[in-house]
C-alpha positions as CSV (number, residue, x, y, z in Angstrom):
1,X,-28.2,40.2,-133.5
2,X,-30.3,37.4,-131.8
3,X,-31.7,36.2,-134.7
4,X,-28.2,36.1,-136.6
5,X,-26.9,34.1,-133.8
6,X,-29.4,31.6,-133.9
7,X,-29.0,31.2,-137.9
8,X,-25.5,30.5,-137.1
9,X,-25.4,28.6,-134.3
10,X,-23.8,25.7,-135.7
11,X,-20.3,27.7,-136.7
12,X,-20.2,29.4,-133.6
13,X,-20.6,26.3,-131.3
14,X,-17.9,24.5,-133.8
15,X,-16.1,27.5,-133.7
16,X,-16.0,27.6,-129.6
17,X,-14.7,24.3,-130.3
18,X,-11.9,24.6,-132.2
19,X,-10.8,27.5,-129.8
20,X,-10.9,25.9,-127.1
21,X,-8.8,22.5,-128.7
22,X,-6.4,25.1,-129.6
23,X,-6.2,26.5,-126.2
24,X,-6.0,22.9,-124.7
25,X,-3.1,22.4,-126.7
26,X,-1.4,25.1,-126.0
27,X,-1.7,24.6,-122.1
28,X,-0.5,21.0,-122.9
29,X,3.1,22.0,-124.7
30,X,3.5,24.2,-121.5
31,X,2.3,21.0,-119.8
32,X,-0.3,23.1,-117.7
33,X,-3.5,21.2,-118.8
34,X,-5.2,18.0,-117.3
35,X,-3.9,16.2,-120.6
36,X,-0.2,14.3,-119.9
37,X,2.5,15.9,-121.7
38,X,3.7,13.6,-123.8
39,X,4.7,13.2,-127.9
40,X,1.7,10.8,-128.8
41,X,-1.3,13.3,-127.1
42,X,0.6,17.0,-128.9
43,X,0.4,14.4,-131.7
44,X,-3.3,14.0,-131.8
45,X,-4.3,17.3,-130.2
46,X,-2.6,19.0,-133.5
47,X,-4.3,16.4,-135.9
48,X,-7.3,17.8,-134.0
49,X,-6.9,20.8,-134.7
50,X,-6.5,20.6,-138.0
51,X,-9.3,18.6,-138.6
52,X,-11.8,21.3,-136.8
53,X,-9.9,24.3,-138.7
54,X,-10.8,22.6,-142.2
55,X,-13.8,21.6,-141.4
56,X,-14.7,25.6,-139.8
57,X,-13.3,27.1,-142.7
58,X,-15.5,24.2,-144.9
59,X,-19.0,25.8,-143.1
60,X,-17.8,29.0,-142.9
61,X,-17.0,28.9,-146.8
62,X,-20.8,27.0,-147.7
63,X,-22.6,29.5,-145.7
64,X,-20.8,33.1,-147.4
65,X,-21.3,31.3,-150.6
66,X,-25.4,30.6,-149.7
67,X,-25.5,34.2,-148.2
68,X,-24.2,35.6,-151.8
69,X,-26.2,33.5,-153.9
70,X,-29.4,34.1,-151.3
71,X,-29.0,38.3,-150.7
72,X,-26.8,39.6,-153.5
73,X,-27.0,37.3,-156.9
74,X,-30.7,37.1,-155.6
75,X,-31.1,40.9,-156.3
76,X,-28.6,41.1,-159.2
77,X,-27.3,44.8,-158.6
78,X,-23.8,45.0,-159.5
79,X,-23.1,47.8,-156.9
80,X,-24.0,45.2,-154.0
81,X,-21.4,42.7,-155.2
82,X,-19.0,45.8,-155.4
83,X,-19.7,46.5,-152.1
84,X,-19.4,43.0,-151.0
85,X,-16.3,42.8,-152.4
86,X,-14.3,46.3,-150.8
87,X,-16.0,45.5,-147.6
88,X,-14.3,42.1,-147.5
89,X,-11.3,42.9,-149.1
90,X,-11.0,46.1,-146.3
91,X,-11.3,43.5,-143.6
92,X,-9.8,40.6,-144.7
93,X,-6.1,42.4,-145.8
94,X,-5.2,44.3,-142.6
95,X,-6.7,41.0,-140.7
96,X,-4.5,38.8,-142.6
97,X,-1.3,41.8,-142.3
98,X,-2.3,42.1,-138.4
99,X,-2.0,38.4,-138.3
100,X,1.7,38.2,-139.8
101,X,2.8,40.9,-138.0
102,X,1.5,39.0,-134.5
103,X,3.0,36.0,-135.5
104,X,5.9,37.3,-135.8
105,X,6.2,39.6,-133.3
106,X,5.4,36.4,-130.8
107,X,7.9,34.7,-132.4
108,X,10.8,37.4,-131.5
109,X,9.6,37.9,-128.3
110,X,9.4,34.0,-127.5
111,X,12.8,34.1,-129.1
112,X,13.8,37.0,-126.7
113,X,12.5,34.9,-124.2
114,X,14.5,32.0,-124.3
115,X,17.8,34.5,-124.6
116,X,21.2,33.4,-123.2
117,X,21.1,36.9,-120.8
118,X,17.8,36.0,-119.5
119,X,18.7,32.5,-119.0
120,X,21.9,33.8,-117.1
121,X,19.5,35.5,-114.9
122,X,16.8,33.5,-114.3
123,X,19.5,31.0,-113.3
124,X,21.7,33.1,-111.0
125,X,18.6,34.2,-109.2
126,X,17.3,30.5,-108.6
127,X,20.9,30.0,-107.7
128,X,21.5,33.2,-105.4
129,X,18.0,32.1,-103.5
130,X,19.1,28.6,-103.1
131,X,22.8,29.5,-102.0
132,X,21.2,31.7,-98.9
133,X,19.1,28.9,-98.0
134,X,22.0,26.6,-98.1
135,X,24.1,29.1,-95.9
136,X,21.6,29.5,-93.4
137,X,21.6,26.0,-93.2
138,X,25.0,25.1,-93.1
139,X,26.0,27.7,-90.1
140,X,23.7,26.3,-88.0
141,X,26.1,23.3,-87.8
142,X,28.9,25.4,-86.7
143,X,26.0,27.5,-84.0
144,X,25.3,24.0,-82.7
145,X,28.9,23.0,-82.0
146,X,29.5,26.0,-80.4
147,X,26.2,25.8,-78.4
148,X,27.4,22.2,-76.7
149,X,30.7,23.0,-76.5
150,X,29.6,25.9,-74.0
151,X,27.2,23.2,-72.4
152,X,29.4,20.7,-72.3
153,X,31.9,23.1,-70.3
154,X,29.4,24.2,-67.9
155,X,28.0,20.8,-67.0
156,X,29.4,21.7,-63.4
157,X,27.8,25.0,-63.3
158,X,24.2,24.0,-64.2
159,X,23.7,20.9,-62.2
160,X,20.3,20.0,-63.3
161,X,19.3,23.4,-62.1
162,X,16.4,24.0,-64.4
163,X,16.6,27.8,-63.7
164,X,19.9,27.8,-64.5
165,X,19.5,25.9,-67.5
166,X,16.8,28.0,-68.9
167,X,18.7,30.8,-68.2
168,X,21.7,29.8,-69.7
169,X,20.1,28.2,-73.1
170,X,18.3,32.0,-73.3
171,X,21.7,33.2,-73.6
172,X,22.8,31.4,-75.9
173,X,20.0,32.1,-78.2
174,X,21.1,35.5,-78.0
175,X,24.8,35.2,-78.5
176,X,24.4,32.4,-81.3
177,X,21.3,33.9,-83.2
178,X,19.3,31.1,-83.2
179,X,15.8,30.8,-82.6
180,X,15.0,27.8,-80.1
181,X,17.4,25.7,-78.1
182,X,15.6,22.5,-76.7
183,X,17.7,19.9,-74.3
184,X,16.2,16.9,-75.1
185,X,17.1,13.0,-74.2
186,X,16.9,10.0,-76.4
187,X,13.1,9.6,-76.5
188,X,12.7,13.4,-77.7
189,X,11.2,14.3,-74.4
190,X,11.9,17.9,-73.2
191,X,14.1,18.5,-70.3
192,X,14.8,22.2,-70.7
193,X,14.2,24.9,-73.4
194,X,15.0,28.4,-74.8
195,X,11.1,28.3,-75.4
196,X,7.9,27.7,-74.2
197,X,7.0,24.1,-74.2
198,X,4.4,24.3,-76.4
199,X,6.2,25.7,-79.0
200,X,8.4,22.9,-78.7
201,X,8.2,20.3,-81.6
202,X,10.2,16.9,-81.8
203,X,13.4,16.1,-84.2
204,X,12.0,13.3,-86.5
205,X,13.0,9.7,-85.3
206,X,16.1,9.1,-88.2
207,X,17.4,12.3,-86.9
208,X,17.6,11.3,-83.8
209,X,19.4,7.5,-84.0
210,X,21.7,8.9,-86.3
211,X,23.8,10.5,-83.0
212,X,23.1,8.3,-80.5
213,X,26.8,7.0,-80.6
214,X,28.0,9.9,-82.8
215,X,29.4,12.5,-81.4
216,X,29.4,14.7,-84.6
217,X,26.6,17.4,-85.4
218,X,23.9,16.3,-88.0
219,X,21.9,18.9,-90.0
220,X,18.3,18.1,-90.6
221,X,18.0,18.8,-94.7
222,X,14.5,17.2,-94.2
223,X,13.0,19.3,-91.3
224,X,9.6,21.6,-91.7
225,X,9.2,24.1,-94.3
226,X,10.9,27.4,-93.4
227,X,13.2,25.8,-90.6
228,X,17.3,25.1,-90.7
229,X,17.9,22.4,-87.6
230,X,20.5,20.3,-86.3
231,X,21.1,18.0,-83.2
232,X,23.9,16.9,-81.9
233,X,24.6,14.2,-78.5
234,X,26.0,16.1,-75.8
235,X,29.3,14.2,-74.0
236,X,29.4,15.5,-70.7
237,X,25.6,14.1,-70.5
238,X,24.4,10.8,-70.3
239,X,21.1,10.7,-72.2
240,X,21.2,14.2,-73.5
241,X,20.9,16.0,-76.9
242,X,20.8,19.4,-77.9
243,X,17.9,20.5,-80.6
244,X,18.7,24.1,-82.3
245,X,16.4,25.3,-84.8
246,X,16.8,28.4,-86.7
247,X,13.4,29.9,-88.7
248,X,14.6,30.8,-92.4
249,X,13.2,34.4,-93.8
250,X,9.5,33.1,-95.1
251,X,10.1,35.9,-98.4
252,X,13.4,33.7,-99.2
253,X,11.8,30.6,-98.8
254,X,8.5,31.6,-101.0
255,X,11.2,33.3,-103.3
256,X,12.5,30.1,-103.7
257,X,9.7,28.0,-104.0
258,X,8.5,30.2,-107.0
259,X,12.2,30.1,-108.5
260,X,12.2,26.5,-108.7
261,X,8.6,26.2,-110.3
262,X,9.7,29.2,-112.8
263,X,12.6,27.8,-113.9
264,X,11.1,24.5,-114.4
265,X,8.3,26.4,-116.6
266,X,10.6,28.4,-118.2
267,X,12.8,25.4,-119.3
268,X,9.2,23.4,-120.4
269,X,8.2,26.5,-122.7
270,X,12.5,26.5,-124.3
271,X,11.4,22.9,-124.8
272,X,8.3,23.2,-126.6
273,X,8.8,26.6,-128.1
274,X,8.4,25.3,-131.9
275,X,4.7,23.7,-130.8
276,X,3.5,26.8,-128.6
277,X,4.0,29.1,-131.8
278,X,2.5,26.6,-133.6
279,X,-0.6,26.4,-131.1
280,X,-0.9,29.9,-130.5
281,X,-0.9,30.3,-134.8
282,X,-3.5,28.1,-134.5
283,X,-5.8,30.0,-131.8
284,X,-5.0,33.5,-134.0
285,X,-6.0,31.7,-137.1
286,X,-9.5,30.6,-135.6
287,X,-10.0,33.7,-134.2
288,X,-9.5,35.6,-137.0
289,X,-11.2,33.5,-139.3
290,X,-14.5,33.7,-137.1
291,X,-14.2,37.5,-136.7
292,X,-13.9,37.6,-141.1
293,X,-16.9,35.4,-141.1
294,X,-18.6,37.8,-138.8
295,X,-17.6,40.7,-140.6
296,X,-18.4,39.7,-143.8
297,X,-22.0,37.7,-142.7
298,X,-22.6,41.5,-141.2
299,X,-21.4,43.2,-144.5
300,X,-23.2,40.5,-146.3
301,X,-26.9,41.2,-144.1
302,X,-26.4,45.2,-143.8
303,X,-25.7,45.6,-147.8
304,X,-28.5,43.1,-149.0
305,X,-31.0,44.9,-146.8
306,X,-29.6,48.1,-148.3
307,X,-28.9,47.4,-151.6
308,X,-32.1,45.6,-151.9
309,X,-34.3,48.6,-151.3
310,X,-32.6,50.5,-153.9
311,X,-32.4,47.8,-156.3
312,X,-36.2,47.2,-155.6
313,X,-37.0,51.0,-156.4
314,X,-34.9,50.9,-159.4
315,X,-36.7,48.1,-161.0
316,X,-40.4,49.8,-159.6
317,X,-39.2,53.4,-161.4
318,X,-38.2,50.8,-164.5
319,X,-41.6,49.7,-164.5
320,X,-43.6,52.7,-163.8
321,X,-41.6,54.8,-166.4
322,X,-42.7,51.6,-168.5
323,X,-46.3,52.7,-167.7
324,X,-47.1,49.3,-165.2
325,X,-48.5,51.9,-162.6
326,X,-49.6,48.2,-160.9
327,X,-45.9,47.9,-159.3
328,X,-45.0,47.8,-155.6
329,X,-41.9,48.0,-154.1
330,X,-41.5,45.0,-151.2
331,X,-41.5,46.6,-147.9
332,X,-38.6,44.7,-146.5
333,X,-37.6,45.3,-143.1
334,X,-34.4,47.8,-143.4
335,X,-33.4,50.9,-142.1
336,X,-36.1,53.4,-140.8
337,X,-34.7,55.8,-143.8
338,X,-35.7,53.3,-146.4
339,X,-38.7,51.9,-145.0
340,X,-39.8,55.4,-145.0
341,X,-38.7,56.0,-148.9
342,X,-40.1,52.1,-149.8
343,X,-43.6,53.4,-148.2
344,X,-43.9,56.9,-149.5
345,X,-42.8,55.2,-152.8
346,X,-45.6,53.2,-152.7
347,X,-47.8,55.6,-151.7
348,X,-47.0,57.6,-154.7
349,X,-47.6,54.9,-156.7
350,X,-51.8,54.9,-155.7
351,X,-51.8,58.0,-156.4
352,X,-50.2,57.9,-159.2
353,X,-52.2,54.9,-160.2
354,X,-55.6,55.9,-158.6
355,X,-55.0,59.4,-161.0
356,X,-54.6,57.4,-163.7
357,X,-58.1,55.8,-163.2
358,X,-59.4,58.8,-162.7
359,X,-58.0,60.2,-165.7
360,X,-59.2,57.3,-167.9
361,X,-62.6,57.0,-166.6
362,X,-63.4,60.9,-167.0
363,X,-62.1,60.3,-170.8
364,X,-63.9,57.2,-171.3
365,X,-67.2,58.7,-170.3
366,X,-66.4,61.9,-172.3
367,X,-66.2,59.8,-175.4
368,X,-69.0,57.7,-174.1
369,X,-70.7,61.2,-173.4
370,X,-70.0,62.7,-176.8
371,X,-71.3,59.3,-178.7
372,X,-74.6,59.4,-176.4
373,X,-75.4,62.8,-176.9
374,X,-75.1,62.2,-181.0
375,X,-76.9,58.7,-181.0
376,X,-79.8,60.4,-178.6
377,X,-80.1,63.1,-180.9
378,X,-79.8,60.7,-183.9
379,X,-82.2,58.4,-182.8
380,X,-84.7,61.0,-181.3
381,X,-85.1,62.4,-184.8
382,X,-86.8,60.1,-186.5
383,X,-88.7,59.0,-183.5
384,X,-91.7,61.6,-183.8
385,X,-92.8,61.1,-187.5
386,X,-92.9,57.2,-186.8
387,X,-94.8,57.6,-184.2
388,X,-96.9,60.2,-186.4
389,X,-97.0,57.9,-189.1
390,X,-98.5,54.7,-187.2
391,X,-101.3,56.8,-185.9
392,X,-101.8,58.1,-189.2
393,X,-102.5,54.4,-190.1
394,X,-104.5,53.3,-187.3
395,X,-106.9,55.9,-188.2
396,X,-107.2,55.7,-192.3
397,X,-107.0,52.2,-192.2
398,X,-108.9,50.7,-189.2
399,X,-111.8,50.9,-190.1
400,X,-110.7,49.7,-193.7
401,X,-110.0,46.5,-192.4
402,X,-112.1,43.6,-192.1
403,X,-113.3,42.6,-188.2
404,X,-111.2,39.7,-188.8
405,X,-108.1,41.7,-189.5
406,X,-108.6,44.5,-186.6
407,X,-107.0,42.6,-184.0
408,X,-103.9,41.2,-185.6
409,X,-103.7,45.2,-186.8
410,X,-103.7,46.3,-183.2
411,X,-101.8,43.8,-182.2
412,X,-98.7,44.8,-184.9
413,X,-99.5,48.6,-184.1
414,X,-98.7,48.0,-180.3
415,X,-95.5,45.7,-180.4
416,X,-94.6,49.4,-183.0
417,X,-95.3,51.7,-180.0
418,X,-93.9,49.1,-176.9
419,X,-90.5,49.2,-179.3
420,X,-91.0,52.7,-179.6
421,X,-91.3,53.4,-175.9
422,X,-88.3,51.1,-175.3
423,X,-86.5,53.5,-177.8
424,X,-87.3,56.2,-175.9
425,X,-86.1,55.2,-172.9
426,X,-83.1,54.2,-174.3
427,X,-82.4,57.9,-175.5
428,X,-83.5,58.5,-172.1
429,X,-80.6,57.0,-170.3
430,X,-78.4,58.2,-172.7
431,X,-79.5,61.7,-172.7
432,X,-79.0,61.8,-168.3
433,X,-75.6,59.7,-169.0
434,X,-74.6,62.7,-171.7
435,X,-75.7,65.6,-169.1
436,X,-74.7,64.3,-165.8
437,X,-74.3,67.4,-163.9
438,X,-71.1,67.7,-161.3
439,X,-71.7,67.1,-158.2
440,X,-72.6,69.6,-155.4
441,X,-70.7,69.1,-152.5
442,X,-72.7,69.3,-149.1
443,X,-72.2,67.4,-146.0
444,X,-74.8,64.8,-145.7
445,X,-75.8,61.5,-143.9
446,X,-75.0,58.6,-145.7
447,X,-76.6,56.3,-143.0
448,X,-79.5,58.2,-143.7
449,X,-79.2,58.1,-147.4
450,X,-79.4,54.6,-146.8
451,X,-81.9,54.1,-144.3
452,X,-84.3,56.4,-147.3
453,X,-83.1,53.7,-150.4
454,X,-83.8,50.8,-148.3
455,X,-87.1,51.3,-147.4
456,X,-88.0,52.1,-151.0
457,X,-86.4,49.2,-152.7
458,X,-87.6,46.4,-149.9
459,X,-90.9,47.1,-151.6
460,X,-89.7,45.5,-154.6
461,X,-89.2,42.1,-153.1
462,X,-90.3,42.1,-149.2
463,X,-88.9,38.1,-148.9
464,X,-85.4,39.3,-149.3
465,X,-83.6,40.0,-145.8
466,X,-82.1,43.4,-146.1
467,X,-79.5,43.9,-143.2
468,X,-78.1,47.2,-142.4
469,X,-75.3,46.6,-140.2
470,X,-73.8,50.3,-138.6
471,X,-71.3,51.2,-135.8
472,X,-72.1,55.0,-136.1
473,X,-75.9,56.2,-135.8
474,X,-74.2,59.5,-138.6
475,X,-71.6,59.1,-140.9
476,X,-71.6,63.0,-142.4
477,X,-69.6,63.1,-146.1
478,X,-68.9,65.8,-148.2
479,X,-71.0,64.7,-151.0
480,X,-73.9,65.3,-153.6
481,X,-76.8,63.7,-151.7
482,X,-79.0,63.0,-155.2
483,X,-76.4,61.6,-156.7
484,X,-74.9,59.3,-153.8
485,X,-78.5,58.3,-153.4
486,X,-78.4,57.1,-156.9
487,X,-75.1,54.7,-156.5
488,X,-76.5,53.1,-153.6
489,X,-80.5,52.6,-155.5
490,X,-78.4,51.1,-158.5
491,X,-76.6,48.9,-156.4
492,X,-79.1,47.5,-154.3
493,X,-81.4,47.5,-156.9
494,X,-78.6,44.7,-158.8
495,X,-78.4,42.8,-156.0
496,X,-82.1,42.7,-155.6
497,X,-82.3,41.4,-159.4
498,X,-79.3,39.0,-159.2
499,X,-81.2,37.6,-156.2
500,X,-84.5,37.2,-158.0
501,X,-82.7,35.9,-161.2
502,X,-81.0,33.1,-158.8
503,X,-84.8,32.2,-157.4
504,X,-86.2,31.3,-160.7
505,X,-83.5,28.8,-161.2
506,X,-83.5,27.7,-157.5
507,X,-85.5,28.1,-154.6
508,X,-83.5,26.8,-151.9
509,X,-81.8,29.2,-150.2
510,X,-82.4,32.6,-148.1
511,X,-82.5,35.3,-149.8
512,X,-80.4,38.2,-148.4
513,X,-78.1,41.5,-148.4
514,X,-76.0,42.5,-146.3
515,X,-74.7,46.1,-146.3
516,X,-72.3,47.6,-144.2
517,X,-70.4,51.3,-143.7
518,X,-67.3,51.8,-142.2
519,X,-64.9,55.0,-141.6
520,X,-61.4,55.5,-139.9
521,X,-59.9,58.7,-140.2
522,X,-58.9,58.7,-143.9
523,X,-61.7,56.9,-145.7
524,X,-65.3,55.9,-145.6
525,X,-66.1,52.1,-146.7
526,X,-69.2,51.0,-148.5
527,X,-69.8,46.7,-148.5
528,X,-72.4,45.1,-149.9
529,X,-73.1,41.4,-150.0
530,X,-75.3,39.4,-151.6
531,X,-76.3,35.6,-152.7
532,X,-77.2,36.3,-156.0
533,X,-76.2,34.9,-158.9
534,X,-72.7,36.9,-158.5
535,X,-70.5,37.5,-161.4
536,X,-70.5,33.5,-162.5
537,X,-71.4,34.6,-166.2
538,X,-68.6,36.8,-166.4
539,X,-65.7,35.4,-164.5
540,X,-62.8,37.0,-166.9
541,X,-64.5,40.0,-167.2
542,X,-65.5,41.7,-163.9
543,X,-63.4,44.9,-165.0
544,X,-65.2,45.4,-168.0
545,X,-68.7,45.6,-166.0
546,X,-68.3,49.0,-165.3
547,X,-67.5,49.6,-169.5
548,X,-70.4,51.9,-170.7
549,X,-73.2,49.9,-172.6
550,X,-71.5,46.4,-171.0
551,X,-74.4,44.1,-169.6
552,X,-75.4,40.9,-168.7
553,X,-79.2,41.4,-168.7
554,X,-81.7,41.0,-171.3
555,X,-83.4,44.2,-171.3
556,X,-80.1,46.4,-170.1
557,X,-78.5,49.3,-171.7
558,X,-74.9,48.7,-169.7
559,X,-75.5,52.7,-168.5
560,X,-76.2,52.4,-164.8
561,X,-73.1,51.0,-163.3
562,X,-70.8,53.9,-165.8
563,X,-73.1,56.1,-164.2
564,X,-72.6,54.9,-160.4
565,X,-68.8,54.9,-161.3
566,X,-68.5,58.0,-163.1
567,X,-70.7,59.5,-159.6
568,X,-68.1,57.9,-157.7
569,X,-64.5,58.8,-159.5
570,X,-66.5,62.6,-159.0
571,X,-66.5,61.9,-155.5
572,X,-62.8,61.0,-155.1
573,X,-63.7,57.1,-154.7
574,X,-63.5,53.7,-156.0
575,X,-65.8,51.0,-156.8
576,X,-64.5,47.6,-156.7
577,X,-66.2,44.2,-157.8
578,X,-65.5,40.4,-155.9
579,X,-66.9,37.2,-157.0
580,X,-67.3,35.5,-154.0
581,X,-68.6,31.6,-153.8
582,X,-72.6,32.5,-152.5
583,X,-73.2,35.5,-154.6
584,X,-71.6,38.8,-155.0
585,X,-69.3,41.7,-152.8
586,X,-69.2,45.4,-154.2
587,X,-66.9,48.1,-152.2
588,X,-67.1,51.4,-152.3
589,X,-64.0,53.1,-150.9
590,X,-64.2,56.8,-150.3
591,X,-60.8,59.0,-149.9
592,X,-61.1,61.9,-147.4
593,X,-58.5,64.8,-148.2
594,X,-58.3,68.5,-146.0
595,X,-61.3,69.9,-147.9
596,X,-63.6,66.5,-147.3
597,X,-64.0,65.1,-144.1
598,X,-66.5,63.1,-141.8
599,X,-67.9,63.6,-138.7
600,X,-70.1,61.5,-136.4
């Protein structure tokens, strides 16, 4: 998920974008955004939009199209585009029929919303808030009236008797309903009240000099937030005023409040009702437009990882039923499922292919068996009377021959018997490559196998540097010790020769070999290095070295290496050849099954 989201970040940041334009103009028809509501700004906020759509749907078009042509015409397998294809189709037609039906189910309701019966109402409740208000207001004109006409009357009675006053303001409260009754005089100082006096608080100045020579009530329309009041100058008083106030219900007064600002919204949307579905088409459309680019991107990934694994098997199973036993399916990372199949796929393959090998080899050195055993037995034949024959001729004819003579005679007789012995030993290697016995399987040492053929063949050259490098004092192996003992002589006897072939040409460098054994739980590794002269005279043809009767040297039969393989492939292994720029690498890789293991 992480990773998608960073190869997309582009059309997701655009696309966060363009929502959020379309939001912003939305809130601006219903003139709730920081942007003035006015014809010019919805004018470029919807060119806006428009713009960022095209260009969204632009990026999200290039990127499905680089997606197909990267993960599905890439792999070529017509059931991934098929699958492409129903997966988008699936999401994109109930997206786009999901989208219609939303667009027009906000239209009807939006519709519904501007209805004559819910204008009726939303009217009549502003209009039954406001009239309450308005009442409240209104009888405390008639309350004050009555409030100094029963002052005025008692004027006699109350004398300036503040206890009397207080008294008799209280009781008006309570017969008139009001809340506070303040007698005040022309500077709005207190002289007597219903109320504490520090609940008292002053009639605004205009107030005031509006009944300083009118004897007529006067409502204050302009007075606190939650409060009806009124003053009025009392005539049987110099200097005097009565102050009524009367609280309003703070529920009505909110109600109101909210009225007002709902019915002024609700008059802004009727307004702009063609641009808010246009807006809010908008929004739907980018949303749904990123959530099909999701889907499909997801459909795209999941199927190409999918399809790809079976495609790749298809074209391996192609090849190997083809006979190319070489072919490896990718191990692409993909379900666990498939990662499993892909492996034990190509685990099949080896041994499919290392079977094969096998197969060959043990055919190739029958043949090569069956035509040694015939030329050993044809060339052994006639061996014995030549060699009969020339000593029959040395002794007739020696002393026949002048003293002159005798030595060139000699001479011829023993090149004869040298190309005789080198004959022999010819039908000597072929003879132990015809009857190589199979191997009987014992555990044995190989580090000691080795330890025994390096001390033997560092007596051949004691100026080569023969390292022995070890992490295991005993590596036991299920193996025929005479014949494992003869792959490793062979092969460090080579590298002692290509060594010493080098040094004739040039004497400038150290001569060494470095050999090294390895094991892990399901094989045992043989490396040996050298600086010799390597494989440099037979570049294209390092396979072929291990060809029966293929060699490179002058005196060679091409019979040891098909022996050290054919010992190998017998011991479930494989030898493998590296040219390598100083010299030569040879690996020996032995498989370990249930029946052959190591211990150490």
């Amino acid at each position: 998920m992480l990773d998608f989201l960073k190869k997309n970040i582009f059309i997701i940041i655009l696309s966060s974008i363009t929502l959020f334009i379309g939001f912003l103009t939305f809130l601006t028809f219903i003139d709730r955004s920081f942007i003035e509501l006015n014809q010019k700004n919805l004018q470029y906020l919807l060119i806006l939009n428009i713009f960022l759509l095209v260009f969204l749907f632009f990026f999200i078009f290039i990127e499905i199209k680089k997606s197909i042509k990267t993960d599905i015409d890439k792999d070529g397998l017509s059931s991934n585009k098929r699958y492409i294809t129903y997966f988008s189709l699936f999401t994109l037609i109930p997206s786009i029929l999901i989208s219609i039906f939303s667009l027009f189910l906000f239209s009807f309701a939006l519709e519904k919303y501007f209805d004559k019966k819910v204008t009726t109402v939303v009217n009549n409740s502003y209009e039954l808030a406001k009239s309450y208000v308005e009442e409240v207001r209104n009888k405390i004109e008639a309350d004050i009236i009555l409030i100094a006409f029963d002052t005025n009357k008692s004027a006699n009675f109350l004398n300036d008797n503040s206890n009397e006053y207080i008294r008799f303001l209280k009781t008006q409260k309570l017969i008139r309903g009001v809340d506070e009754i303040h007698i005040i005089d022309k500077d709005k100082k207190l002289l007597y009240s219903s109320e504490d006096i520090n609940s008292y608080i002053p009639p605004i100045d205009k107030a005031l000099n509006l009944v300083l020579e009118d004897d007529r009530p006067l409502k204050i329309i302009n007075a606190p937030a939650n409060i009806s009041a009124a003053i009025m100058r009392l005539q049987s008083f110099e200097n005097r005023f009565i102050y009524v106030v009367k609280f309003l219900d703070k529920d009505i007064s909110n109600y109101l409040s909210e009225s007002q600002e709902a019915i002024s919204f609700y008059y802004t949307v009727e307004e702009r009702s063609t641009g808010i579905k246009v807006s809010f088409a908008l929004i739907y459309i980018i949303i749904v437009t990123l959530l099909l680019f999701i889907s499909i991107t997801i459909a795209i990934r999941f199927s190409s990882r999918f399809f790809r694994s079976i495609n790749n098997l298809i074209l391996a199973s192609s090849a190997i039923g083809q006979g190319n036993l070489n072919t490896k399916v990718p191990e692409l990372k993909t379900d666990k499922d498939m990662e499993i199949l892909n492996r034990n796929f190509n685990l099949m393959t080896d041994q499919l292919k290392n079977q094969q090998e096998r197969l060959l080899i043990n055919e190739r050195h029958e043949a090569w068996e069956n035509l040694a055993r015939k030329l050993a037995h044809e060339i052994k034949n006639p061996l014995t009377p030549i060699q009969l024959t020339i000593d029959r001729i040395k002794n007739k004819y020696l002393n026949q021959i002048s003293t002159d003579d005798k030595n060139n005679f000699n001479e011829n007789l023993k090149i004869i018997n040298n190309q005789i012995k080198q004959i022999e030993n010819l039908v000597n290697e072929f003879s132990d490559f015809a009857r190589m016995p199979k191997p009987i399987l014992k555990d044995n040492d190989l580090v000691s196998i080795l330890n025994d053929n390096i001390k033997l063949l560092s007596q051949m050259d004691k100026t080569i540097n023969i390292n022995f490098i070890k992490k295991n004092d005993k590596v036991l192996f299920n193996c025929d010790k005479e014949q494992i003992g003869r792959v490793f002589f062979n092969l460090i006897k080579n590298s002692i020769e290509s060594i010493q072939q080098k040094y004739e040409k040039n004497t400038d460098f150290e001569k060494k070999i470095s050999i090294e054994i390895l094991r892990n739980n399901d094989h045992i590794k043989f490396i040996l290095i050298d600086n010799g002269i390597g494989f440099s005279e037979i570049k294209g043809k390092i396979k072929d070295i291990l060809n029966p009767y293929f060699t490179t040297k002058k005196n060679g039969t091409g019979l040891g290496l098909s022996i050290v393989n054919k010992i190998i492939n017998d011991h479930k292994g494989k030898l493998s050849f590296f040219s390598i720029p100083e010299g030569a690498k040879i690996e020996i890789n032995f498989i370990l099954d249930g029946n052959r293991n190591f211990n150490s």
